[in-house]
SERO-4910 file (N, C-alpha, C, O; in steps of 0.05 Angstrom, whole numbers):
BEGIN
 pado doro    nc1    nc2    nc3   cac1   cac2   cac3    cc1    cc2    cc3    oc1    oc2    oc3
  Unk    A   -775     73   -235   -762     58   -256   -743     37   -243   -727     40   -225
  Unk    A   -749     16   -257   -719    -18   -243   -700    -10   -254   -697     -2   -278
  Unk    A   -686    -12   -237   -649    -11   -240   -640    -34   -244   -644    -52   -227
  Unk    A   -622    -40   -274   -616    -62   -276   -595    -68   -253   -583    -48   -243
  Unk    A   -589    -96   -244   -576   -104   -220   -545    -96   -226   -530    -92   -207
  Unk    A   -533    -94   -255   -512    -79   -261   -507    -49   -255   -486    -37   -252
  Unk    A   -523    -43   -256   -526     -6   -254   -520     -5   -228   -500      7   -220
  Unk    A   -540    -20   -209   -542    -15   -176   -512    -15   -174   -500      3   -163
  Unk    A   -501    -34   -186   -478    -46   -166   -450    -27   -174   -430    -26   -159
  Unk    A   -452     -8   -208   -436      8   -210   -443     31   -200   -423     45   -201
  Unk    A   -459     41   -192   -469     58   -167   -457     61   -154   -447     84   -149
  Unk    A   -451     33   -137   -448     34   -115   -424     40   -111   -416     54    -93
  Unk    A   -405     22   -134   -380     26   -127   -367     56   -126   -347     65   -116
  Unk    A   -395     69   -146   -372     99   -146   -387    104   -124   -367    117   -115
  Unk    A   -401    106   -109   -408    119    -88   -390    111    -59   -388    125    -38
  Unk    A   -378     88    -65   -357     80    -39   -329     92    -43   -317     84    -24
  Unk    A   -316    103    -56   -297    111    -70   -288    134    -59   -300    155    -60
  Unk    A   -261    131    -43   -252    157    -25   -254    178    -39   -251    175    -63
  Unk    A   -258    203    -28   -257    228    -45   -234    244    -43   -221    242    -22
  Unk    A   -225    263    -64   -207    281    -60   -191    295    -33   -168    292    -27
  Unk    A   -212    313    -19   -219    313      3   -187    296     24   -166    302     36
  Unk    A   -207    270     14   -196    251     44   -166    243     46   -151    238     65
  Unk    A   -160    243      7   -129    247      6   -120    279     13   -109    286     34
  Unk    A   -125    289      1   -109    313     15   -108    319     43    -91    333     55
  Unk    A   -124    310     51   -117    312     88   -109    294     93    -99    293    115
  Unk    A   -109    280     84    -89    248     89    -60    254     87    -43    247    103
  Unk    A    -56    267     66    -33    282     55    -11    291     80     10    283     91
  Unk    A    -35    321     79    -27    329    100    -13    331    132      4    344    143
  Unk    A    -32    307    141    -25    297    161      7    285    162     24    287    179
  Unk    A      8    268    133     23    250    136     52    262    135     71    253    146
  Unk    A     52    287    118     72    310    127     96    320    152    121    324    154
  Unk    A     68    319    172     73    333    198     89    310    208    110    311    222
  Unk    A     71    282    196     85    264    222    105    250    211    114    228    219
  Unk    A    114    263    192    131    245    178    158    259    182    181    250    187
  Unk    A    148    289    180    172    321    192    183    310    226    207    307    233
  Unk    A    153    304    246    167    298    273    181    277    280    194    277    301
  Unk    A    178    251    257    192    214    266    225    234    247    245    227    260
  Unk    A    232    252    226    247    253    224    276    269    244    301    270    243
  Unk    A    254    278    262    269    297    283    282    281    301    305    281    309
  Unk    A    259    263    305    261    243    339    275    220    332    285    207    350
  Unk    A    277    209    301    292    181    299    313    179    269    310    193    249
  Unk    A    321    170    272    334    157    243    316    149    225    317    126    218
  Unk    A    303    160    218    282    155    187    290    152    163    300    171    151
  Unk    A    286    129    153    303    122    130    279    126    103    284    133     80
  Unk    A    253    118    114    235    112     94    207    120    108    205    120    132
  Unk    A    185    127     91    159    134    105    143    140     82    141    162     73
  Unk    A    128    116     72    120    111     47     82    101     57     80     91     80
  Unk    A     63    103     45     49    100     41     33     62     40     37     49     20
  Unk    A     23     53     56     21     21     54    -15     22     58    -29     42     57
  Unk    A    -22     -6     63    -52    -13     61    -59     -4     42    -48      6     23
  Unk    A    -91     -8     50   -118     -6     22    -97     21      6    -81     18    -12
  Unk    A   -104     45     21   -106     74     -6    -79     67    -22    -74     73    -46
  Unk    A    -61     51     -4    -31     48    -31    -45     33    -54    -36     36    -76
  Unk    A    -71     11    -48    -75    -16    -59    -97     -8    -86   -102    -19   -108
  Unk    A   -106     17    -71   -128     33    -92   -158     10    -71   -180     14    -81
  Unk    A   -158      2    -62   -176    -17    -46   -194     -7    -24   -214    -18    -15
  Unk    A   -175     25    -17   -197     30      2   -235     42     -7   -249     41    -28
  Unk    A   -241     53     22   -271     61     15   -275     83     32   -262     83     52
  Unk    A   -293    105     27   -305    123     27   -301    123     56   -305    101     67
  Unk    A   -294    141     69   -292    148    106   -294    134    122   -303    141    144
  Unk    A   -286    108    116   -279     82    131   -253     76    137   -245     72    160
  Unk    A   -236     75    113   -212     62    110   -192     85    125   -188    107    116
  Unk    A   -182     75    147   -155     87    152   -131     89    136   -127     71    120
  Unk    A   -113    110    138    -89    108    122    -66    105    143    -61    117    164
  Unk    A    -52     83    127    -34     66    144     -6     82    126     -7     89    102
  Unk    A     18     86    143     48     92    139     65     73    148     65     69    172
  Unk    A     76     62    138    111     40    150    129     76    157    129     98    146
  Unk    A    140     66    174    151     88    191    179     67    182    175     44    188
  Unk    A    205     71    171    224     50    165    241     66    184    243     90    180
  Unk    A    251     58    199    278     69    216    297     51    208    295     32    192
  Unk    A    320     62    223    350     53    218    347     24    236    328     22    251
  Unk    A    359     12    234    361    -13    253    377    -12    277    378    -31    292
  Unk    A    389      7    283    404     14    309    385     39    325    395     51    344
  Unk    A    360     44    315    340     51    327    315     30    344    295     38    356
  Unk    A    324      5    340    313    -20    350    332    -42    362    330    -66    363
  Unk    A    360    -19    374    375    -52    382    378    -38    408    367    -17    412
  Unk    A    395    -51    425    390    -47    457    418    -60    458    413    -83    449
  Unk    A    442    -60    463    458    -76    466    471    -98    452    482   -118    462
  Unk    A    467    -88    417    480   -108    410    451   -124    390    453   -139    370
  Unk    A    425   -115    405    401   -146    403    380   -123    396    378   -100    405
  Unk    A    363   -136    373    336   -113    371    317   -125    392    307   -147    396
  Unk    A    316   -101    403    289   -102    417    262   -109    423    254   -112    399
  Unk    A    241   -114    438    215   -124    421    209    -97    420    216    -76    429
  Unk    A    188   -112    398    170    -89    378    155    -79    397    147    -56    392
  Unk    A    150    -86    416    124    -60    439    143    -48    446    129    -28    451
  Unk    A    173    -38    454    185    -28    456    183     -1    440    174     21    448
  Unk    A    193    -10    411    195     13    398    160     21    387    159     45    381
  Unk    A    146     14    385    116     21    387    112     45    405    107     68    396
  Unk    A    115     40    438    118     51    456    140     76    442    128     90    426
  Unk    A    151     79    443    178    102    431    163    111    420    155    132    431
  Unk    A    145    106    389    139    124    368    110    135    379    100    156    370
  Unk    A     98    118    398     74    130    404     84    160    432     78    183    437
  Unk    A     92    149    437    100    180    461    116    193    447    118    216    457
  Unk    A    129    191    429    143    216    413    112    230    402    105    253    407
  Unk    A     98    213    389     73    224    375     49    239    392     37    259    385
  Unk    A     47    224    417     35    240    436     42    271    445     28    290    451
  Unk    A     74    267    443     86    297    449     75    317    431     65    338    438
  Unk    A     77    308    404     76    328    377     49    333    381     40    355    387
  Unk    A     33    311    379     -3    317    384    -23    321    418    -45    313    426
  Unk    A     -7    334    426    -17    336    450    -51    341    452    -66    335    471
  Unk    A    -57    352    427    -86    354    439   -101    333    417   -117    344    401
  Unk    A    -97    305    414   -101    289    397    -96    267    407    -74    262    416
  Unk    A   -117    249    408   -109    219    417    -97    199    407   -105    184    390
  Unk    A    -66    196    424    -51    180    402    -49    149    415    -49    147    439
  Unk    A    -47    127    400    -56    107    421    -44     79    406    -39     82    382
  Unk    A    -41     67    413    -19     43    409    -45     18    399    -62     10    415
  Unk    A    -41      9    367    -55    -13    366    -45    -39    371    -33    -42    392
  Unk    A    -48    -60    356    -24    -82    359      2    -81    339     25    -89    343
  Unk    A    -10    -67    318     15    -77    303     25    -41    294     44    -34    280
  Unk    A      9    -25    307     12     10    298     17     30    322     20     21    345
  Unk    A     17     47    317     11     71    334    -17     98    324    -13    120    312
  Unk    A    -37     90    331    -55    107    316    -59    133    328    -59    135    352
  Unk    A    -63    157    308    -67    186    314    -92    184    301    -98    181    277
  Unk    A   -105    186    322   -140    197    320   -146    221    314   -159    230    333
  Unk    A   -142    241    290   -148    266    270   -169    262    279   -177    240    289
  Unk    A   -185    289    277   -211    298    272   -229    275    287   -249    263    276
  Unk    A   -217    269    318   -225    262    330   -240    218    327   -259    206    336
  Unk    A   -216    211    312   -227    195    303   -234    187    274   -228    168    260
  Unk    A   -246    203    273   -253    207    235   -231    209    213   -236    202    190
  Unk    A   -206    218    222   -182    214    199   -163    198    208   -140    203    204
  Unk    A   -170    180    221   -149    172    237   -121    162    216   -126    158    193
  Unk    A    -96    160    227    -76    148    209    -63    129    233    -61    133    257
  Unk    A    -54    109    215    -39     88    236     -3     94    219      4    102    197
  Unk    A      8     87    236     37     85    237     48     67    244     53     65    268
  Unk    A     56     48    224     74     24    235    100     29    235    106     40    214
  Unk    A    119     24    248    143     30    255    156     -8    241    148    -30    250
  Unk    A    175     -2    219    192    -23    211    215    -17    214    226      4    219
  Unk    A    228    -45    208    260    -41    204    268    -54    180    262    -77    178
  Unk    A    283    -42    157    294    -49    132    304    -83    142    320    -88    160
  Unk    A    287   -106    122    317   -140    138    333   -142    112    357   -141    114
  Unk    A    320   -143     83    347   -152     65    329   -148     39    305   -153     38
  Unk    A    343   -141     23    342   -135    -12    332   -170    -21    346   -189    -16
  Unk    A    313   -171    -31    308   -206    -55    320   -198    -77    311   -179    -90
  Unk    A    341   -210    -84    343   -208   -115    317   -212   -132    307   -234   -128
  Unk    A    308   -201   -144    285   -210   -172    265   -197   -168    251   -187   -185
  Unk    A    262   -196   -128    228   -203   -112    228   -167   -105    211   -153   -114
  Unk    A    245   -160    -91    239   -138    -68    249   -137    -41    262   -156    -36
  Unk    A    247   -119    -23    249   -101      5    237   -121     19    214   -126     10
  Unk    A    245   -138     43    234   -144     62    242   -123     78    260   -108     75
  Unk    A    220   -125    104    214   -110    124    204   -121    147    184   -135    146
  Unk    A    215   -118    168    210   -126    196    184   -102    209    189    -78    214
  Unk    A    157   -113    213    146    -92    226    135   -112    253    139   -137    254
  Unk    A    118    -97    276    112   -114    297     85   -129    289     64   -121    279
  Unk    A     94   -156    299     65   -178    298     45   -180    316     33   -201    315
  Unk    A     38   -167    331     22   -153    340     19   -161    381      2   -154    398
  Unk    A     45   -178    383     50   -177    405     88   -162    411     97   -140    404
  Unk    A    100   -184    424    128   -167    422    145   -176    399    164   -160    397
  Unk    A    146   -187    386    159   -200    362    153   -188    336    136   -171    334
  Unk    A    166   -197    316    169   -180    283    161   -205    263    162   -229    268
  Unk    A    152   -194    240    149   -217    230    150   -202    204    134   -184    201
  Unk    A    167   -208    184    164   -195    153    150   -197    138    135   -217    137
  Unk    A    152   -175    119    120   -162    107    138   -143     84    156   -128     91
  Unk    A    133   -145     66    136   -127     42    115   -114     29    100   -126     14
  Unk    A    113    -92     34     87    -81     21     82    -67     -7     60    -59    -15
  Unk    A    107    -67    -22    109    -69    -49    109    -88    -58     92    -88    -76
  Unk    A    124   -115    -55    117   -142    -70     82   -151    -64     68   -156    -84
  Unk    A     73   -151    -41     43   -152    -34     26   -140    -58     13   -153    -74
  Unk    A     32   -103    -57     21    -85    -74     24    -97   -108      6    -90   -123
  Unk    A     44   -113   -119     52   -113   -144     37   -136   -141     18   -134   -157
  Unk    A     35   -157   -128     15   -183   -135    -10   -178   -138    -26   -192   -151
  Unk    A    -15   -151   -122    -50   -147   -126    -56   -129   -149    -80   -130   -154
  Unk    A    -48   -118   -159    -37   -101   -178    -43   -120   -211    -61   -118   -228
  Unk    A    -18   -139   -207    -21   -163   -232    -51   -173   -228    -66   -170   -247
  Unk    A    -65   -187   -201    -87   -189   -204    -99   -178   -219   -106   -187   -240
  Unk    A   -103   -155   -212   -128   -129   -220   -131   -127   -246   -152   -126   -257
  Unk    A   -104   -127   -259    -98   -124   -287   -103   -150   -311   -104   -148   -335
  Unk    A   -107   -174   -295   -117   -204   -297   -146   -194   -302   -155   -197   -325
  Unk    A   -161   -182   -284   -189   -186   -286   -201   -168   -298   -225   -168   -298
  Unk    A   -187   -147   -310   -189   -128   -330   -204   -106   -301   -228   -105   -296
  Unk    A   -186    -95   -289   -192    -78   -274   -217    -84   -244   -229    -71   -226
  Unk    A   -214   -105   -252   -252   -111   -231   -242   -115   -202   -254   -103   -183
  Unk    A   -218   -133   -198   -212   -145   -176   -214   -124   -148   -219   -129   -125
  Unk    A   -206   -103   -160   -204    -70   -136   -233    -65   -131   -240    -59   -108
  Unk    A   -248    -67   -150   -274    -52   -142   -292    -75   -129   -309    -70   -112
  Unk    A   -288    -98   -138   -300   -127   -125   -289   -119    -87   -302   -114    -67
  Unk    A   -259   -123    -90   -250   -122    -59   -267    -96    -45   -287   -101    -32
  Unk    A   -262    -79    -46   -284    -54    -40   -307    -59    -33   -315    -53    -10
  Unk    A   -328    -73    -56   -345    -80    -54   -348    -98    -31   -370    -95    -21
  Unk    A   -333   -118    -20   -337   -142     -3   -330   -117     28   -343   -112     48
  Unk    A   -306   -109     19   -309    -94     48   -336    -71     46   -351    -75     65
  Unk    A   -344    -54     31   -372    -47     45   -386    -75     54   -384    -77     79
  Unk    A   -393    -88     47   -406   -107     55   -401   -102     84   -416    -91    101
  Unk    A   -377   -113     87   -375   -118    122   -380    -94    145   -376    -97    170
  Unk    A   -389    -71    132   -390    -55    146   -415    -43    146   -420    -23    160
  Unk    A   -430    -53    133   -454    -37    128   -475    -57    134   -498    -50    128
  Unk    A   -470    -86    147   -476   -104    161   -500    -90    192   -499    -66    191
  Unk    A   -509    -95    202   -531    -84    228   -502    -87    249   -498    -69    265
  Unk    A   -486   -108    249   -452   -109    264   -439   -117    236   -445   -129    215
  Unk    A   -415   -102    248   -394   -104    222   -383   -132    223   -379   -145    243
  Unk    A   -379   -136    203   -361   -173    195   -333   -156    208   -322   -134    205
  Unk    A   -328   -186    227   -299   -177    229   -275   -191    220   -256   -201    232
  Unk    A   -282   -189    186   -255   -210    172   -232   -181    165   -237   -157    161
  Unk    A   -210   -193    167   -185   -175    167   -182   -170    135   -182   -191    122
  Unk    A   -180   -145    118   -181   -129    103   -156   -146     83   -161   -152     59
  Unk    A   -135   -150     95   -109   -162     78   -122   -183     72   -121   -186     47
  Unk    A   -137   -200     84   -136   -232     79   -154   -230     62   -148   -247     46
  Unk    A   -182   -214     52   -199   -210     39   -182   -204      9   -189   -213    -13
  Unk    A   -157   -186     13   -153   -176    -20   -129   -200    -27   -126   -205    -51
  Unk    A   -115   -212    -12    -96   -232    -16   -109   -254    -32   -100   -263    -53
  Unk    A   -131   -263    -19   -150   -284    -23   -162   -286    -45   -163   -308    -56
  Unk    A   -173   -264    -56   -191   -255    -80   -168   -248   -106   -176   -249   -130
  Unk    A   -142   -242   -100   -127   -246   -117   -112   -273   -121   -106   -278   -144
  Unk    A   -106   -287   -108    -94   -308   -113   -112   -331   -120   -103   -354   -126
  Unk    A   -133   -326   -120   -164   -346   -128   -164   -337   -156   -168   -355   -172
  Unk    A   -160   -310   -168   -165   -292   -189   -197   -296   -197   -206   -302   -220
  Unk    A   -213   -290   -172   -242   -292   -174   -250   -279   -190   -270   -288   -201
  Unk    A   -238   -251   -200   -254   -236   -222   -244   -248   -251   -258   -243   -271
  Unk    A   -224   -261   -253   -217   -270   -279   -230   -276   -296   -252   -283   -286
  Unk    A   -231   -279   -334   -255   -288   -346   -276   -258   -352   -282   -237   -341
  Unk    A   -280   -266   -366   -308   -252   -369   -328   -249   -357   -346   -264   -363
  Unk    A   -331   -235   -342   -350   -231   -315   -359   -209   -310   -344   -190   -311
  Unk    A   -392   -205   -301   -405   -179   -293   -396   -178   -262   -389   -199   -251
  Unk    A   -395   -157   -251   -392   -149   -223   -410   -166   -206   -400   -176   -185
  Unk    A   -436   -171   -214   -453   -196   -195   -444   -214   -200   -441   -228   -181
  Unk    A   -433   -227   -229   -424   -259   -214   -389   -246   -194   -385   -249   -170
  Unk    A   -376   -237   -209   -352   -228   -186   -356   -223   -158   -336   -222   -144
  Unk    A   -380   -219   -148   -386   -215   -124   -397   -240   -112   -387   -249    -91
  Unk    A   -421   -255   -127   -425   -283   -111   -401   -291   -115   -392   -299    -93
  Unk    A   -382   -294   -135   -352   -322   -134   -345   -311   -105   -337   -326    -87
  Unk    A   -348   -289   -102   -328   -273    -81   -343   -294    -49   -332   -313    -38
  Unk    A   -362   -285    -44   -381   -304    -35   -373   -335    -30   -364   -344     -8
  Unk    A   -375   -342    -44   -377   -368    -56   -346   -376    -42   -345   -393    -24
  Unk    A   -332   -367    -48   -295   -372    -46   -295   -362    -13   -281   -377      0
  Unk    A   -306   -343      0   -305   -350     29   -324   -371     40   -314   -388     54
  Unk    A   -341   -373     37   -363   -399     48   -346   -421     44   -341   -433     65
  Unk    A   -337   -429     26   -320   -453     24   -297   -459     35   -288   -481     37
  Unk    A   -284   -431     46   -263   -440     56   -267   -437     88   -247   -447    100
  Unk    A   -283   -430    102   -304   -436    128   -273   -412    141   -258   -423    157
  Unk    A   -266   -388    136   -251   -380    153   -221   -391    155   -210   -379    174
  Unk    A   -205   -407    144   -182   -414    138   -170   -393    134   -176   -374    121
  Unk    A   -140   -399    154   -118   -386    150   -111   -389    118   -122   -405    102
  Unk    A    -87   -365    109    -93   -369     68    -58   -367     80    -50   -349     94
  Unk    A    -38   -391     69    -11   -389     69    -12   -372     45    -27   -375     25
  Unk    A     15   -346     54     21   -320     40     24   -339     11     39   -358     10
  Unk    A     10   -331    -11     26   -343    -33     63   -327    -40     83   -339    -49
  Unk    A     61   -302    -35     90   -298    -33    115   -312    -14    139   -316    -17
  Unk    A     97   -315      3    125   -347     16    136   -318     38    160   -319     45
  Unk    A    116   -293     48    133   -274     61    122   -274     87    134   -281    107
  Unk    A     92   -266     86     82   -258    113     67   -295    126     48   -297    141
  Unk    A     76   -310    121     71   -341    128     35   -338    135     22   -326    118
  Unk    A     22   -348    153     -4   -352    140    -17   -323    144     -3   -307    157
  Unk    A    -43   -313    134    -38   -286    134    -91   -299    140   -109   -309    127
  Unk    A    -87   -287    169   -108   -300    179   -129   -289    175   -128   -265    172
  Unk    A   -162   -306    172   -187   -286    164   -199   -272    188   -217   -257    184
  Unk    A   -189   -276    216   -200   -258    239   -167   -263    266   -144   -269    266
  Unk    A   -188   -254    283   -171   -254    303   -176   -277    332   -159   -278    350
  Unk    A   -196   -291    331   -210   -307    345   -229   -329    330   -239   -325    308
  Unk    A   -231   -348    342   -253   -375    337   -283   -358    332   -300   -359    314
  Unk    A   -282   -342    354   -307   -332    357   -318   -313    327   -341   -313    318
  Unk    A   -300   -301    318   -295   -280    305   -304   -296    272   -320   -286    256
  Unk    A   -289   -320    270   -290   -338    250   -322   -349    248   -334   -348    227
  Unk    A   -332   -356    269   -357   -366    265   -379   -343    261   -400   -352    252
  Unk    A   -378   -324    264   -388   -298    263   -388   -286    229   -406   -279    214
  Unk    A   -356   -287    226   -356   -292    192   -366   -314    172   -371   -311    148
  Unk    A   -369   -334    187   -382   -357    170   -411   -359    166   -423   -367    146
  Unk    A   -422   -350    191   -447   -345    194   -459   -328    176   -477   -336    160
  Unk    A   -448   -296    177   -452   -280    156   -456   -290    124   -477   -291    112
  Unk    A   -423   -298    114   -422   -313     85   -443   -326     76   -454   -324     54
  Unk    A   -451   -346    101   -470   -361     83   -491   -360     77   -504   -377     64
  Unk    A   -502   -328     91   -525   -313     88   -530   -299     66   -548   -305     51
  Unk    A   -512   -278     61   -510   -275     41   -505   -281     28   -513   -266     10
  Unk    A   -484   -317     14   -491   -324     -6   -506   -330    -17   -503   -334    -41
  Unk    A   -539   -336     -2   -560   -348    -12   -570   -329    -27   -583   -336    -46
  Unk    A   -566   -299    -22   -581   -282    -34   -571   -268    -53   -583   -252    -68
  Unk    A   -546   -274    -51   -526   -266    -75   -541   -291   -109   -546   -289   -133
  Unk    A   -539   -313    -85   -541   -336   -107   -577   -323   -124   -586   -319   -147
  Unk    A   -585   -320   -104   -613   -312   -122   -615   -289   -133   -632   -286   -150
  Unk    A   -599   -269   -127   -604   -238   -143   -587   -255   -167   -599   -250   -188
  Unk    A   -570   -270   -172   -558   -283   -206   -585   -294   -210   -600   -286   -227
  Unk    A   -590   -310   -196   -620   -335   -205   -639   -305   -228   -643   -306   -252
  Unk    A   -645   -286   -212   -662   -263   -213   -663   -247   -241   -680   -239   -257
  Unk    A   -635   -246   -240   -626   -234   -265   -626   -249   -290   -635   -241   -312
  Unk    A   -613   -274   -285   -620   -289   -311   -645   -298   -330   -650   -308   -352
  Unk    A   -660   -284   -302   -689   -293   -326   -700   -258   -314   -719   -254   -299
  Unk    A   -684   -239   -326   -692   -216   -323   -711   -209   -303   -729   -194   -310
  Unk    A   -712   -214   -289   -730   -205   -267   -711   -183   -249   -706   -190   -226
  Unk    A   -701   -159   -257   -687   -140   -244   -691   -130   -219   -674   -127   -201
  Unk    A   -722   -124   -218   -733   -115   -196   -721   -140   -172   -710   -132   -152
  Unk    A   -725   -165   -176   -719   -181   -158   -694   -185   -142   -689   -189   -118
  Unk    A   -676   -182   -171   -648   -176   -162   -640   -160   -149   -628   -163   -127
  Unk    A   -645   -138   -162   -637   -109   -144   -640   -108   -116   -624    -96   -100
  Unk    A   -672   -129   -106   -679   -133    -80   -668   -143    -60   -670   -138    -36
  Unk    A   -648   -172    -81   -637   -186    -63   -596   -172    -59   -577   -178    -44
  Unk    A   -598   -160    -74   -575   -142    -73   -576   -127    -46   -563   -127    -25
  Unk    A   -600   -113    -56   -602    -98    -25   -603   -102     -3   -602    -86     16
  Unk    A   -606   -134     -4   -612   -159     24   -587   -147     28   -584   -127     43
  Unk    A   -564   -160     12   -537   -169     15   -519   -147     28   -497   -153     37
  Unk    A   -528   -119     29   -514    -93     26   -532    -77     47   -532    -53     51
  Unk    A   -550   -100     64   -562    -80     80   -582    -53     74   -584    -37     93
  Unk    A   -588    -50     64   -602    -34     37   -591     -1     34   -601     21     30
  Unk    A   -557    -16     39   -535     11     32   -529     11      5   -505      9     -1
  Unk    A   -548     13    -16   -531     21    -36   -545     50    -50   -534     61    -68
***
């Protein structure tokens, strides 16, 4: 029997959709390490950030990320805060202590504990409280992924994507999801950065309007091809430009991708409009690697 190209695609989304399961051990974890940063430092705050705060993540892919908030005299040295590989360094060998039989390992902007060998991994970013916005929110100093800080609020972030979602009558979360399977279920994974994907798609308000999940997914399409990889200035005026990779190389790699799959995005709509489902569904499956 043909699956209409709507069906496939709400399928899919429940099928990418973290499970129970992955929070409660997420949970868990986040417990222990939240019991040992309060032993070893001034912990002021240790709250929940990225996709799973955003509702954005996906099925045994998405890491769960923590802001580790310390006191600010846990980052000064004389008077002066310190660089951030500094205190990185600190929270990752405190963490190494607690997890001795667990690989704990320093990213650029985290400290990651590799659970279950990899498979649960959680990252830990270590911030420092900078100042109250009247109106806006909590800025936060976390590391920019060399020795320097650069602020980031992850509740004003969360509340912009949030109003999105609620703009597009709920779609915008399961669209973002949707674009990250995409990148992963690729023969090599796209390597566009996860923030710039949900920042982007909300401030475009691509799902806005009356819209099925396939056109929300070609706009989605459509709105990176055009912008060839461009840095997206934070529309909150916080994290300044907030970038689609990490390299030139990385960019053309993403562009290359997009514009592949837009063609086939563009034709599974072509497909559907003159009911031809079977067709669609096909070119869906181009697009998704035939992961759905």
């Amino acid at each position: 029997m043909i699956k209409h190209p709507q069906i496939l695609i709400r399928k899919l989304i429940a099928k990418i959709q973290p499970v129970a399961g992955e929070r409660e051990r997420a949970m868990k974890h986040s417990l222990t390490i939240k019991s040992r940063l309060n032993k070893s430092f001034d912990l002021k705050k240790f709250t929940k950030i990225g996709s799973h705060s955003r509702g954005t993540a996906i099925r045994a892919f998405s890491d769960v990320d923590f802001m580790a908030v310390l006191a600010r005299n846990e980052a000064k040295w004389g008077g002066r805060i310190v660089s951030s590989s500094t205190v990185l360094n600190r929270v990752r060998d405190d963490l190494n202590d607690r997890y001795a039989q667990t690989t704990v390992r320093r990213d650029l902007q985290a400290v990651v504990v590799d659970f279950g060998g990899g498979q649960h991994a959680m990252d830990v970013v270590p911030a420092i409280f900078l100042r109250f916005v009247p109106k806006i929110g909590p800025l936060y100093l976390i590391p920019d992924g060399y020795d320097g800080w650069i602020e980031t609020s992850p509740e004003i972030h969360n509340k912009f994507i949030m109003n999105a979602n609620l703009r597009s009558g709920f779609k915008l979360v399961k669209v973002i999801q949707l674009i990250k399977w995409w990148t992963i279920c690729r023969t090599h994974s796209i390597p566009i950065q996860s923030f710039h994907i949900e920042i982007l798609l909300a401030t475009d308000d691509v799902c806005s309007c009356i819209k099925s999940y396939t056109q929300c997914l070609h706009d989605a399409f459509k709105l990176l091809a055009n912008r060839e990889c461009r840095g997206l200035q934070d529309p909150l005026g916080i994290s300044g430009v907030i970038y689609a990779a990490k390299t030139q190389t990385q960019c053309e790699e993403i562009n290359n991708a997009v514009n592949y799959v837009l063609e086939h995005a563009r034709s599974a709509l072509y497909a559907e409009s003159w009911r031809d489902y079977e067709e669609a569904s096909r070119q869906w499956n181009i697009v998704f690697n035939w992961n759905i």
